[in-house]
C-alpha positions as CSV (number, residue, x, y, z in Angstrom):
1,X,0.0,0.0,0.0
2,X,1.0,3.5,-0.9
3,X,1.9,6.5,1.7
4,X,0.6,9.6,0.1
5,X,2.9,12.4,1.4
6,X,0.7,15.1,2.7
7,X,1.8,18.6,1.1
8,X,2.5,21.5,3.3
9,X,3.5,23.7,0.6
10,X,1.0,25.8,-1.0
11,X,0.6,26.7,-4.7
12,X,2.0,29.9,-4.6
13,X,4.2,29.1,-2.8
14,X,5.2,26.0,-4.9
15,X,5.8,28.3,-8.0
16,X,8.1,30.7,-5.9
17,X,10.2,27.8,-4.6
18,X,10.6,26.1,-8.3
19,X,11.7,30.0,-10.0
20,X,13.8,30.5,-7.0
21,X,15.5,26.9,-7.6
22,X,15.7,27.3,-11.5
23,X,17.4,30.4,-10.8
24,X,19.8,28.9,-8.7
25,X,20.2,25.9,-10.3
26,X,21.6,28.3,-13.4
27,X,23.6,30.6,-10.8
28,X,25.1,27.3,-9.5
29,X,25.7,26.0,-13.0
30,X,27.2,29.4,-14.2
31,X,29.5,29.8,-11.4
32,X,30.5,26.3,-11.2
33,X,29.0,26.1,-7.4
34,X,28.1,23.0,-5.9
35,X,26.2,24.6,-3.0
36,X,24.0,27.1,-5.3
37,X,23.6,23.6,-7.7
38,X,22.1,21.6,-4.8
39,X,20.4,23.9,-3.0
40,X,18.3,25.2,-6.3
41,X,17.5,21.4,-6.9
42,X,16.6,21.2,-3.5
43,X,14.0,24.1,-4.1
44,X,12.6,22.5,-7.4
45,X,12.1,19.4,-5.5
46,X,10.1,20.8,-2.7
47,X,8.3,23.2,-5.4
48,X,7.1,19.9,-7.7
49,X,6.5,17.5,-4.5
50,X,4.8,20.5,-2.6
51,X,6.2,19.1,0.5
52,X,8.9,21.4,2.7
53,X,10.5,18.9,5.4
54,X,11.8,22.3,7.1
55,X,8.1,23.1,7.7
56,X,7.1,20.0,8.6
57,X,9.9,19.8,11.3
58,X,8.2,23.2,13.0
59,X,5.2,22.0,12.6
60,X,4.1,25.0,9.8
61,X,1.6,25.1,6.9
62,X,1.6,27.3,4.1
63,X,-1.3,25.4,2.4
64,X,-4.9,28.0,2.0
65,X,-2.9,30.7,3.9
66,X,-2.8,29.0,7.6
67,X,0.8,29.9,7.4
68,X,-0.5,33.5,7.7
69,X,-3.2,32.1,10.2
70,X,-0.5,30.5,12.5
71,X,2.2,33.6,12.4
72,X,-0.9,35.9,13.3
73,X,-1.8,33.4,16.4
74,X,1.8,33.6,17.3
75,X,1.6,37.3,17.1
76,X,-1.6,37.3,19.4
77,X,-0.5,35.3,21.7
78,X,3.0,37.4,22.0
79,X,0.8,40.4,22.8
80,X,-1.3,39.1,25.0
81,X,1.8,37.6,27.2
């Protein structure tokens, strides 16, 4: 049976994270940079898989704008304090 990764990443979001690693990706390729080659493929990954195992690990959503929800609660809940 099949685990179906549940995404994290929204659409927007997605589309930023695949320019960003294309443009790297070239950067890396241009300047002959292993780090800037990686890291854009990296991005493209996350971008075409929708799934972000850095916001998984803090437990963050950017999926129908509850990242925005969650940094708002955090906000409110800073104030309040």
């Amino acid at each position: 049976m099949k685990k179906k990764v549940k995404t994290n990443v929204g659409i927007v979001d997605a589309f930023m994270r695949i320019t960003l690693g294309f443009s790297l990706l070239s950067m890396g390729q241009k300047k002959d940079s292993g780090w800037l080659t990686v890291l854009g493929s990296l991005k493209i990954a996350e971008g075409i898989t929708r799934f972000c195992p850095v916001l998984h690990l803090l437990g963050r959503n950017s999926v129908k704008g509850s990242f925005c929800k969650d940094i708002m609660d955090d906000i409110e809940r800073v104030i309040e304090d």
